[in-house]
One Martini backbone bead per residue (centre of mass of N, CA, C, O) as a GRO file, in nm:
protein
   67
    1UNK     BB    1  12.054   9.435  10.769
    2UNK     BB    2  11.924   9.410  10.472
    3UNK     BB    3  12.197   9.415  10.317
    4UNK     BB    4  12.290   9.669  10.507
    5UNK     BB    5  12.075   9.903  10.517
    6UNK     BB    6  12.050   9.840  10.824
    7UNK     BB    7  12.158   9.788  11.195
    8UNK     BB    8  11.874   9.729  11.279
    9UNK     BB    9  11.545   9.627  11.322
   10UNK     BB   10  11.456   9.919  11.428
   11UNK     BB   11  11.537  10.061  11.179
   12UNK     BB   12  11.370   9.892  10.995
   13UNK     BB   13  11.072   9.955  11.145
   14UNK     BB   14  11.142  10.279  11.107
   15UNK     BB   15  11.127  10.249  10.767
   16UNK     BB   16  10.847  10.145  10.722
   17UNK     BB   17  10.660  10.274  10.881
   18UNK     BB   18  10.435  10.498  10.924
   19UNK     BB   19  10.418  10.854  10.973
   20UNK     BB   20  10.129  10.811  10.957
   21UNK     BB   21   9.806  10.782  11.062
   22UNK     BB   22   9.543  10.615  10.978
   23UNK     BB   23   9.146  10.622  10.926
   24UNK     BB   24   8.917  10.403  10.768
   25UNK     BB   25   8.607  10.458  10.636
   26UNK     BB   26   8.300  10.312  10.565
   27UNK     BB   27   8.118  10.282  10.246
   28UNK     BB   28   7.802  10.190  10.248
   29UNK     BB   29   7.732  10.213   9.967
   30UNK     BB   30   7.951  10.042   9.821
   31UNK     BB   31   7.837   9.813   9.997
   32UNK     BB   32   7.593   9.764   9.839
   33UNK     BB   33   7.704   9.726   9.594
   34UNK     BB   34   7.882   9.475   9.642
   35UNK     BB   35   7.701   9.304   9.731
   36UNK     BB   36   7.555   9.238   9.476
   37UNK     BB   37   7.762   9.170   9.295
   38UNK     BB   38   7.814   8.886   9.484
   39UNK     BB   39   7.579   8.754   9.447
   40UNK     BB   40   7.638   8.740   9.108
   41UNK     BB   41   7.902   8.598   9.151
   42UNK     BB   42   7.800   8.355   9.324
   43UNK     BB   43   7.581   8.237   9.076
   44UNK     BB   44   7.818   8.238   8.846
   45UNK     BB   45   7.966   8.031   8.950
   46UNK     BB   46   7.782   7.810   8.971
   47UNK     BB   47   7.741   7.810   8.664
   48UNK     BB   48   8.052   7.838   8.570
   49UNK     BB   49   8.226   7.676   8.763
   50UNK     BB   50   8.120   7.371   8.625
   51UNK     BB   51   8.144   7.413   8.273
   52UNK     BB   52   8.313   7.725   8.210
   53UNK     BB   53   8.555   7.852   8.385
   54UNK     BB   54   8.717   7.987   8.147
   55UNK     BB   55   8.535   8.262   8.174
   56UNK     BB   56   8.653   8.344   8.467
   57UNK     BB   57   8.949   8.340   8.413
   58UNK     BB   58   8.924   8.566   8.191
   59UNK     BB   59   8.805   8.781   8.385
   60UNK     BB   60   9.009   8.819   8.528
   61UNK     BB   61   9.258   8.888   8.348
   62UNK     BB   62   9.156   9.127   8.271
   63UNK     BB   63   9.139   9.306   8.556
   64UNK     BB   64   9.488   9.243   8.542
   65UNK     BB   65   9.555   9.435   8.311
   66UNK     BB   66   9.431   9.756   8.453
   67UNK     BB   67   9.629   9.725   8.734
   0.00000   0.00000   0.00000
């Protein structure tokens, strides 16, 4: 399996599965901040996403050079 990595699908599964269960809760204040930010951005979408795209693009773009 996988190139001969693993013997079997099962030792593929129990080799990438995480060893420890996560449970991640929600933090409510930066969902407040989020929530505004998407209102602004769903806006600006709609005044510049039908006449200057260029300028959402280019913001994606810097975004993506950062990450």
């Amino acid at each position: 399996m996988a190139a001969g990595e693993f013997d079997d699908i099962g030792s593929a599964i129990d080799a990438t599965r995480p060893k420890k269960v996560r449970t991640y809760e929600p933090d409510l204040e930066a969902k407040k901040t989020y929530d505004r930010v998407y209102e602004i951005y769903r806006t600006l979408y709609e005044y510049l996403g039908r006449s200057e795209a260029r300028l959402l693009h280019d913001l994606k773009r810097i975004a993506t050079e950062r990450s």
